[in-house]
N, C-alpha and C positions, 0 to 999 in steps of 0.2 A: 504494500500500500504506500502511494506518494502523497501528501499535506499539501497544503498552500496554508497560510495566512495572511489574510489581506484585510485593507482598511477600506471602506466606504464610506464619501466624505459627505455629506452635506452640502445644499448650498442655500442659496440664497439670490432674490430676485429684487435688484436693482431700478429695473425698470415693466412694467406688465403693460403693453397696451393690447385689446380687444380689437381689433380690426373688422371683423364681418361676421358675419355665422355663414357657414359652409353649406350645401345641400347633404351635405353628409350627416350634420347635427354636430360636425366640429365648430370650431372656431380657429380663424388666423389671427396669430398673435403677433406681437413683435417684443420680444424682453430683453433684455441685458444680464446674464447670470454669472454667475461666480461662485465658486467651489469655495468649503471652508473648512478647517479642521476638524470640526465634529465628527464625527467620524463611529460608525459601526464595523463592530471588528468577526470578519468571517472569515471562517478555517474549511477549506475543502478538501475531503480526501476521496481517492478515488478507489473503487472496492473490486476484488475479483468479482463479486456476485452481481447481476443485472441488480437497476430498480434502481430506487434515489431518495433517499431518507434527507426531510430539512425539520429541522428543531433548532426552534427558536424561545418559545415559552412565554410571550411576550403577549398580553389579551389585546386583542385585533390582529394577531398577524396567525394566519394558519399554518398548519405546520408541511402540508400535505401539496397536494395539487396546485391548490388555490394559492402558493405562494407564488408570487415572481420571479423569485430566483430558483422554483423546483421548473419553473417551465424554461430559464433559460437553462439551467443545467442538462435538462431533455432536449433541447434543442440543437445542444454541443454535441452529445453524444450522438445522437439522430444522423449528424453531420460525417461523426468521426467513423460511421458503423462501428461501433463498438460494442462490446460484450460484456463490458465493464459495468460498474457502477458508483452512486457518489454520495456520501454521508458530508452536507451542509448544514455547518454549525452556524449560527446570525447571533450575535452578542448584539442586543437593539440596545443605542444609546442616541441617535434620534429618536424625537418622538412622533409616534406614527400617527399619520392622517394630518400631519401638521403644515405642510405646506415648504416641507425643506427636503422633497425628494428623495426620504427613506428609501423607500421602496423600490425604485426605481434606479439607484445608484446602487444596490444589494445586487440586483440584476446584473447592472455593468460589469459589477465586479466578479460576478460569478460569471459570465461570457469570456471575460478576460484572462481570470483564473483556470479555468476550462481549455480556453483556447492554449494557457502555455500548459497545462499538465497531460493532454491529448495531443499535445507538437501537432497542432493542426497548423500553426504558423498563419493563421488568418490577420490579413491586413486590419487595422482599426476604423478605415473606409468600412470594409465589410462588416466587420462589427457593428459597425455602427447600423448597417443596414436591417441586419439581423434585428439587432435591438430595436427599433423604433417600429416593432410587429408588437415588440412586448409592451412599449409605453413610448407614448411621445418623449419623456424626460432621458427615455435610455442613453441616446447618444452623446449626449451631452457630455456626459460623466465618460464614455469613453473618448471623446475629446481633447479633454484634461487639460482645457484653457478658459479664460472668461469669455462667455462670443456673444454675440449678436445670433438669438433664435426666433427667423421666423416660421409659417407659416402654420404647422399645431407644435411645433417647437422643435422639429427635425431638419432642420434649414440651419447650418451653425456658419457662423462668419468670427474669427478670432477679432477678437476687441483689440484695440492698443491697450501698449502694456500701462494697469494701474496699478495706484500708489496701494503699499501694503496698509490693510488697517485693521480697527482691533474691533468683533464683534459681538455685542451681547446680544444672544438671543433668548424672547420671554415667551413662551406658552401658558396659557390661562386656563389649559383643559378641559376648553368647550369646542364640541364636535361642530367642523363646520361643514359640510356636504360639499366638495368641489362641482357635482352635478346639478346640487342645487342654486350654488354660487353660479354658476355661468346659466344656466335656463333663466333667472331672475334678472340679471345683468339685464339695463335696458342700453342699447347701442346709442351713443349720440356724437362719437368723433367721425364729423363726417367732413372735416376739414383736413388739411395739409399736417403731417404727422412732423413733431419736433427733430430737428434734426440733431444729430450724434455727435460731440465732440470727435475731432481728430487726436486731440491730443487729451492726458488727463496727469495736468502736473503735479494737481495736489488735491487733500481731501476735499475740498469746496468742488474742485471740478469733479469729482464723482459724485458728493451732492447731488449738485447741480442736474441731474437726471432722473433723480428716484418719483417716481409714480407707480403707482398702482391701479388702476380701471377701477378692480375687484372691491377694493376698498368703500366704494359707492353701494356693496351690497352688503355688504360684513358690517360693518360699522355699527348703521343703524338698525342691523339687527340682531349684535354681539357689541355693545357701548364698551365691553371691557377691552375692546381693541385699541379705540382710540383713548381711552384711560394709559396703556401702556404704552403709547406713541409721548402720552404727554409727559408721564413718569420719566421717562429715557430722555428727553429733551429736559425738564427739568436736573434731573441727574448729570448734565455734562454735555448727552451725546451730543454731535453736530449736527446729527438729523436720524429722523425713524421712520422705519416703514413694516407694512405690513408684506410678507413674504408669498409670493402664489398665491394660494386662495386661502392663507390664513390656517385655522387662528396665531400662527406664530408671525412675533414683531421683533424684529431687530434694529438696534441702535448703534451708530459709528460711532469710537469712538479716536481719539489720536494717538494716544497709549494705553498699554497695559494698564496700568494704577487706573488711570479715568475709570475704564469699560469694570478694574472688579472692584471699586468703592459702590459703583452701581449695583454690580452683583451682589455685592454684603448687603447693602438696604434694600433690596426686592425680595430675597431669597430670606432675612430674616424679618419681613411683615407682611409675608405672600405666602400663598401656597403653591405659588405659579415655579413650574420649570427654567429654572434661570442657569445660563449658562455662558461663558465665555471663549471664542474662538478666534482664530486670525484667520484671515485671506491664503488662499491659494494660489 
């Protein structure tokens, strides 16, 4: 039997615009993402026996089928004809349904992991293909830069390089339905879309871009959103936003000390998920 252990990182969404609804029942998007250290830590081993055992233990994420990364793990093999099989272990330190791409970067990482312990040597083009069968998010994370994603977010364009900075991320531990969130969204940017800095010299210019669409649904009907937007802006940060479709908010901050004096006063008069990370 051969291991991997691998990290699966997190990210976070800089920019979210809504663009259209699709005939499909999609949506084209345009976002700005960036990878961050959070990170869930998964161990793949690969087994003489057929089948595919993922244990996680984590309430919301199943263990079986219905996980994301048991289907990209079936997918690998499918590819590799193999006879093998693969026991995936998922350490969740994301929190899931949160809007920071758990799920979806487990997946990556297990395509990726897969791809080297099966020396299938698949390009991360290809990968990438693969994976946006499993979730629009997939590619992304095998990307492994900050880009520009349009269209349902499998369209990546590498951003220019930005400034490193220090993230507190807050979840408040109320479910917010990403299905529900985009059916409710009502569409009204039907003008010329802001355009992108070329260059981003410092934290003001990343700033300087953070929107959210989604935010117009969540908000007013999760008020503890923008409660943690104002907390984190009172706290230091430079600026906050909400992440995807929520309910996680995070706040820039310029260093270390800022971003955990903030995390010492959330974490002791909350009961919210408070957590500290840097850029990727």
């Amino acid at each position: 039997m051969i291991s991997l252990k691998l990290k699966a990182p997190a990210k976070i969404n800089y920019l979210l615009n809504v663009i259209r609804r699709r005939p499909d029942g999609y949506h084209d998007l345009r976002m700005v993402m960036q990878r961050v250290d959070l990170c869930d830590d998964i161990s793949i081993t690969l087994q003489d026996t057929p089948g595919i055992k993922v244990t996680c233990g984590k309430k919301g994420v199943p263990d079986g089928p219905g996980n994301i990364a048991w289907k990209a793990a079936r997918i690998m093999l499918d590819i590799a004809d193999a006879k093998q099989g693969a026991a995936i272990e998922i350490t969740k330190n994301i929190p899931v349904a949160a809007g920071l791409g758990g799920g979806s970067s487990d997946a990556a990482t297990v395509l990726m992991g897969m791809n080297e312990l099966l020396e299938l040597k698949l390009s991360d083009l290809r990968l990438m293909e693969i994976g946006v069968k499993l979730g629009a998010d997939v590619p992304f994370f095998i990307f492994k830069k900050a880009a520009l994603a349009e269209g349902i977010g499998e369209k990546l364009t590498a951003m220019p390089d930005m400034p490193k900075a220090w993230i507190l991320l807050v979840n408040p531990g109320v479910h917010v339905s990403t299905a529900w969130v985009y059916r409710t969204l009502q569409l009204t940017n039907s003008g010329e879309l802001n355009r992108l800095p070329q260059l981003f010299a410092s934290v003001e210019d990343l700033c300087s871009i953070f929107s959210n669409d989604l935010e117009t649904v969540t908000i007013p009907a999760f008020p503890v959103i923008n409660e943690i937007k104002q907390n984190l802006l009172r706290l230091g940060a430079v600026a906050s936003l909400m992440s995807g479709s929520g309910p996680t908010v995070f706040g820039l901050f310029r260093d270390l000390l800022g971003a955990e004096r903030a995390r010492s006063e959330l974490s002791d008069n909350t009961g919210w998920f408070v957590a500290v990370a840097e850029t990727l």
